[in-house]
N, C-alpha and C positions, 0 to 999 in steps of 0.2 A: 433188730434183725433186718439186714438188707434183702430184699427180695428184687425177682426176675420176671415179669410177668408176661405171659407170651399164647396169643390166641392161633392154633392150628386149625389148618384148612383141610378137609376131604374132600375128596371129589373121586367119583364114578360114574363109569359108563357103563348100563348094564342093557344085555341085548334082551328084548320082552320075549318071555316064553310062556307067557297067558294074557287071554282075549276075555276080559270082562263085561258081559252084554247086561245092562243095565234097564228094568224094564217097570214103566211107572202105567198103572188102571187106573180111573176115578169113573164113580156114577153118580145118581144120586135117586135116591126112593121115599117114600114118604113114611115108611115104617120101618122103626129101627131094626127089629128083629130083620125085615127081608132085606133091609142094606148089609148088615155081615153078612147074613145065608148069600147074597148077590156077590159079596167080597169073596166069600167061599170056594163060591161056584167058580168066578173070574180064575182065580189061581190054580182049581183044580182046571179047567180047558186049558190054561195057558202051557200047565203040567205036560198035558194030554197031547199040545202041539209041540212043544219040546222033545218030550216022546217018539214024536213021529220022523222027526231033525235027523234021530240015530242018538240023541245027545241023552245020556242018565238025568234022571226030570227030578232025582232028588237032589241032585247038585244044586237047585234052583233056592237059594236063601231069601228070607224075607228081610228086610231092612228098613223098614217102617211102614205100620199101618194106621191109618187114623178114621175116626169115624167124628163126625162134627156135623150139630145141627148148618142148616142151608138157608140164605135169605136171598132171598132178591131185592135188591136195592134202587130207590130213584128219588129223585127230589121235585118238589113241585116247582109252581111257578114263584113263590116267596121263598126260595133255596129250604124249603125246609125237607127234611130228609124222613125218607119212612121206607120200612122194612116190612119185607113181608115171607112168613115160614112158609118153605116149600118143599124140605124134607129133611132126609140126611145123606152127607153124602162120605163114603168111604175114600182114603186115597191108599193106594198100595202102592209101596216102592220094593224092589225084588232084585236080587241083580243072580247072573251064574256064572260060574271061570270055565271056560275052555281051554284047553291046548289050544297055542298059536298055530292056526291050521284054515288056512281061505278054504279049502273046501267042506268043513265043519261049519264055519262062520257063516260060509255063503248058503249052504243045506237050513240052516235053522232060522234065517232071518229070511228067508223065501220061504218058511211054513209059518212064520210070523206073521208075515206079511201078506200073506194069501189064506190066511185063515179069518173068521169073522170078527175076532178079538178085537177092541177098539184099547190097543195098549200101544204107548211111543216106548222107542227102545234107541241106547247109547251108547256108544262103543267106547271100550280105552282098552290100552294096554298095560301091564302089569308082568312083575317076577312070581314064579312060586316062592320061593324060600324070602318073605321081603325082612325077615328078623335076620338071618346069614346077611342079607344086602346092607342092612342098618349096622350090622356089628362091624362089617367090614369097612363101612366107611368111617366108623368112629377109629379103627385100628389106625385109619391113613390120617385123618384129624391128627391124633396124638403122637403118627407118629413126623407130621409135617412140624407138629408145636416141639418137638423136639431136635429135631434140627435147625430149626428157625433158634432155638434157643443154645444149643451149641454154636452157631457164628457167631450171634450177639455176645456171650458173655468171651468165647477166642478176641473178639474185635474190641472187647473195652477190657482185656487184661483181667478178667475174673475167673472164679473158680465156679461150676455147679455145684451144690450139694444135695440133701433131699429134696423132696416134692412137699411143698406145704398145703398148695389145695389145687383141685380141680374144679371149674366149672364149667358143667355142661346142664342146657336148659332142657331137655330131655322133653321138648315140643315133639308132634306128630311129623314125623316126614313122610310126605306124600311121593311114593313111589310109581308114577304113570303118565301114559302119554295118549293124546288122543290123534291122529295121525289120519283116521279116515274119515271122511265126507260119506254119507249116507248115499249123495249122490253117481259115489263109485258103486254101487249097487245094477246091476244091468237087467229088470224085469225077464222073463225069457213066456212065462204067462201059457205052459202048453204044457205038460207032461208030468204026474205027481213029482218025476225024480226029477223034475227040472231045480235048479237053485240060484243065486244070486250067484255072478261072472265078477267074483273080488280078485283082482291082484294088485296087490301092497303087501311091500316089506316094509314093517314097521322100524324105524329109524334107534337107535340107542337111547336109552334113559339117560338123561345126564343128572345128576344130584351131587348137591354137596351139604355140607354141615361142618360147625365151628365147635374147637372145645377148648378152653382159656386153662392156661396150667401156669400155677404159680414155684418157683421154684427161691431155695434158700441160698443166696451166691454166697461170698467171700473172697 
């Protein structure tokens, strides 16, 4: 059986319509029990300042917690290495979606940031629908490998006929963009409703993805 084999291209630009702020605690205590109750506590203030943003504080997802004994480490003057227990320490990684909104963004990362919390936080941009954004791009994939594959087989005198296989590697495609500098943040440090002075129009997602289609010529 002669076959046709022809890899399509998608490509998308999609405009971001969520702000995913990204937010990592770490401590460290000497007893395990008061490191989670301390991880606890961390998440519920953190809740409690998000809360205060205006922003729904259960939108707030966790996305890894780990708790691992703690050493301090050094070496003497014969390089030899010694350890020593000094507790445990919790790490929490959290992140929440907001609507693409600077004065949302800027209101919660000023109650962040002027609260006592000792948590670093990240910013990117993202789509809601990102399973609609994947299928769509796969639609343009398959349907660029089809017309790349009608030239080809017009140009060598052949015929198509069925589809014999598809392959698509059905990897993760990362849908975001990170666009702002922390440093675009402007302190104002006077008034609870005071907030972070954000303007940025986050720029287009550009994405693409490949799906290889083999077809039966003649």
């Amino acid at each position: 059986m002669k076959t046709l084999r022809v890899t399509g291209k998608g490509r998308l630009s999609l405009k971001p319509d969520t702000i995913v702020v990204s937010f990592k605690s770490s401590a460290v205590y000497t007893d395990y029990a008061e490191t989670i109750a301390m991880a606890s506590k961390a998440t519920k203030d953190l809740k409690a300042v998000i809360a205060k943003a205006g922003v729904d504080s259960e939108l707030l997802k966790t996305t890894n917690l780990d708790v691992s004994p703690d050493y301090d480490t050094w070496y003497d003057d014969n390089n030899h290495r010694h350890e020593k227990f000094i507790g445990y320490k919790y790490t929490h990684n959290s992140k929440i979606k907001i609507d693409n909104d600077n004065k949302i963004l800027g209101k919660l990362l000023y109650e962040v940031s002027a609260s006592p919390l000792d948590v670093r936080f990240d910013i990117s941009y993202t789509v809601k629908d990102i399973e609609k954004s994947k299928n769509d791009l796969l639609r343009e994939a398959i349907k660029d490998a089809k017309e790349k594959a009608q030239i080809l087989s017009e140009a060598a005198g052949v015929k198509l006929k069925s589809v014999v296989d598809i392959n698509y590697s059905w990897g993760e495609i990362e849908i975001y963009s990170e666009p702002l500098s922390l440093e675009a943040c402007e302190y104002r440090g006077a008034k609870p409703s005071d907030s972070f002075d954000i303007d940025i129009d986050a720029d287009d997602i550009d994405v693409n993805d490949t799906v290889t289609v083999v077809w039966e010529i003649e």
